[in-house]
Phi, psi and omega in degrees: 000001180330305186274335158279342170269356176266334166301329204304301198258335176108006199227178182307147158312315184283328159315308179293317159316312182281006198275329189316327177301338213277315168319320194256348150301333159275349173294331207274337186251001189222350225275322190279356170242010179261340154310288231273339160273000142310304177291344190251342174247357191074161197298314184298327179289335197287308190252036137277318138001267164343261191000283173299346202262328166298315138028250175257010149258343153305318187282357202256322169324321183312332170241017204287126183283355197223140179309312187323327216249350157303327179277329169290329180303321187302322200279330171333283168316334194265350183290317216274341167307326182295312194282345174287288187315297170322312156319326205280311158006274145006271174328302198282338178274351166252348158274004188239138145315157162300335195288340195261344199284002181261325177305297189337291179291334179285310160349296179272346228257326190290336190283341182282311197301308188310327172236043138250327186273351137341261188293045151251329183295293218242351201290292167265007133270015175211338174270300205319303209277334168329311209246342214020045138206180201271334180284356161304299207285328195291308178327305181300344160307300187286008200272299173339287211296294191318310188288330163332307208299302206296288187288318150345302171276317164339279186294281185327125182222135201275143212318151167228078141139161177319161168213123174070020175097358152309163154249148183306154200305164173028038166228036186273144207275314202295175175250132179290148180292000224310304205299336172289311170333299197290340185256355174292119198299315210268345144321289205293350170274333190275296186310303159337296172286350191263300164337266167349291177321293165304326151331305206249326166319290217264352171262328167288334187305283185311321179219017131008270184306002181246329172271357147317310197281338181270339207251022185089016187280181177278176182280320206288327192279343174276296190310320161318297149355287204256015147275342178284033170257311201266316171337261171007316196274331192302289163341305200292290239265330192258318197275323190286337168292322156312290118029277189286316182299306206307309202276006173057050177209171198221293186310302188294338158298328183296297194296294207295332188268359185254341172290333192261357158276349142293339168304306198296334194279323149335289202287351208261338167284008195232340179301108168292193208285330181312353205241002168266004158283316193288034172246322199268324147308334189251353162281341173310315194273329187287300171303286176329289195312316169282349185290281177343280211284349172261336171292305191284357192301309188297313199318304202267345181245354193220161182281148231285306169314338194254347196258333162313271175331319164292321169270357143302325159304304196294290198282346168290327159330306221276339173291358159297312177328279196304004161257314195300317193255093355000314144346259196304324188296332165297330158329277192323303192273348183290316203289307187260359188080326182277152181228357186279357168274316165321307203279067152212317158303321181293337167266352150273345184274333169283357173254004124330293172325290174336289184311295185314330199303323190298349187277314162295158181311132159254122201266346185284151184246180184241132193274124165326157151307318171258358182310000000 
């Protein structure tokens, strides 16, 4: 919706970035106090909150007369988004064993893929034309979170009671090391790769369809286009944590998808459109696959008490990522007309990757023989 909203309203590429951006600016500023309103009300109140509060600033775009008053809705949605995310984590280390915990986190981690490559599929050629505008189509958006909002509260209940000598989500007695947290080498690296990561999720996500659309696709055949990245990650999120348990290894999965996702980001400057469906696969399966397995990571390195805080930490780190490249990259193309000085960041920051993935601890064990 990149081009209808700057005719709409009037502004810039970058501008469109940062508004694309304002969920994780507010993730990068709430995501460690929205765990800590979690430890004092329980996890279900906390993200029942969220919920609602994401909600009804999705649904409040719908009336915004304005750029002014689109971005305050935007920043609404990104409050009550803050109050969520952080929890599932939470969630997944007291209701799961360790051994489970990556499969776990792929699980919730496939409801984040499903709802960005949704609406790149359906916007314009089937919401856009309901209203031909753009607060029709944000409404119609917001109508899913409210029904979210809805069975949330309905269903949803808190773990009841330890597992495995945890403590229940938002009942913890003890006070967290956190401050010890900020100096652990092997956090600030986990936070690095989920930073690395969101780089590139949240910039191909974001400007996919314009560079499709520069290299002559239609908008509906570039939003098509560029949902099949996140279809391509569902299989990725489940198989590759899968995988990586069977074979006791972690590292080589981290290194190897962040080298072939600098191969693809190479290759993009030169692709015609036809060759972006395999190209929006193999950022899908790379990006997808390592997203889940970087979640799960405080989970495999810290003790069960610590993981509220730590992934609170991991993601305000690491969700800068999901401001910084959208950001710039709208920078990049309002300044050169181009998007190939971007995709030359996006292939450095995946050779960045590399390295930390080879730096971290491998948290994977090698499965008996007899097990």
């Amino acid at each position: 919706m990149v081009h209808l909203i700057r005719d709409e309203f009037h502004v810039t590429h970058e501008a469109v970035g940062i508004l694309f951006s304002l969920p994780m600016i507010m993730l990068v500023a709430l995501a460690i106090p929205g765990g800590l309103l979690a430890d004092r009300i329980g996890s279900r109140k906390a993200v029942a909150i969220g919920a609602v509060v994401m909600a009804l600033g999705s649904m409040l775009r719908g009336v915004a007369t304005g750029f002014g008053s689109l971005f305050a809705f935007t920043v609404m949605y990104g409050v009550g988004y803050s109050i969520i995310y952080p929890n599932l984590p939470k969630l997944v280390s007291v209701w799961f064993p360790r051994e489970k915990a990556g499969l776990a986190t792929s699980v919730y981690a496939t409801g984040i893929t499903i709802g960005a490559a949704l609406p790149l599929a359906v916007t314009l050629p089937l919401i856009f034309p309901l209203f031909h505008t753009v607060q029709g189509t944000f409404f119609v958006w917001g109508l899913p979170g409210a029904l979210g909002a809805a069975v949330w509260l309905i269903v949803a209940r808190d773990p009841p009671g330890p597992i495995n000598g945890s403590q229940p989500a938002g009942r913890v007695t003890a006070p967290h090391p956190s401050h010890s947290l900020w100096r652990n080498k092997n956090i600030w690296l986990i936070a690095l790769l989920l930073f690395l990561n969101n780089v590139h999720f949240y910039t191909w996500s974001a400007w996919t369809p314009s560079l499709l659309m520069m290299k002559g696709a239609t908008p509906q055949l570039a939003g098509l286009i560029a949902s099949s990245r996140g279809w391509a990650s569902l299989p990725a999120m489940f198989l590759m944590p899968w995988f990586s348990y069977k074979v006791g290894l972690r590292k080589p999965f981290m290194w190897g998808s962040a080298l072939l996702l600098a191969v693809a980001s190479w290759a993009a400057l030169s692709l015609p459109v036809p060759w972006g469906w395999p190209l929006m696969a193999t950022v899908g399966i790379t990006v997808g696959g390592t997203f889940s397995m970087i979640l799960a990571l405080p989970l495999e390195m810290l003790p069960k008490e610590s993981v509220g805080a730590a992934s609170g930490m991991v993601l305000s780190v690491g969700y800068i990522g999901g401001i910084a490249g959208p950001w710039l990259t709208g920078r990049i193309l309002d300044s050169t007309g181009s998007l190939d000085a971007a995709l030359v960041v996006l292939i450095a920051t995946a050779l960045i990757w590399v390295v930390i993935a080879f730096l971290i601890p491998e948290t994977g064990t090698r499965p008996l023989s007899r097990r």
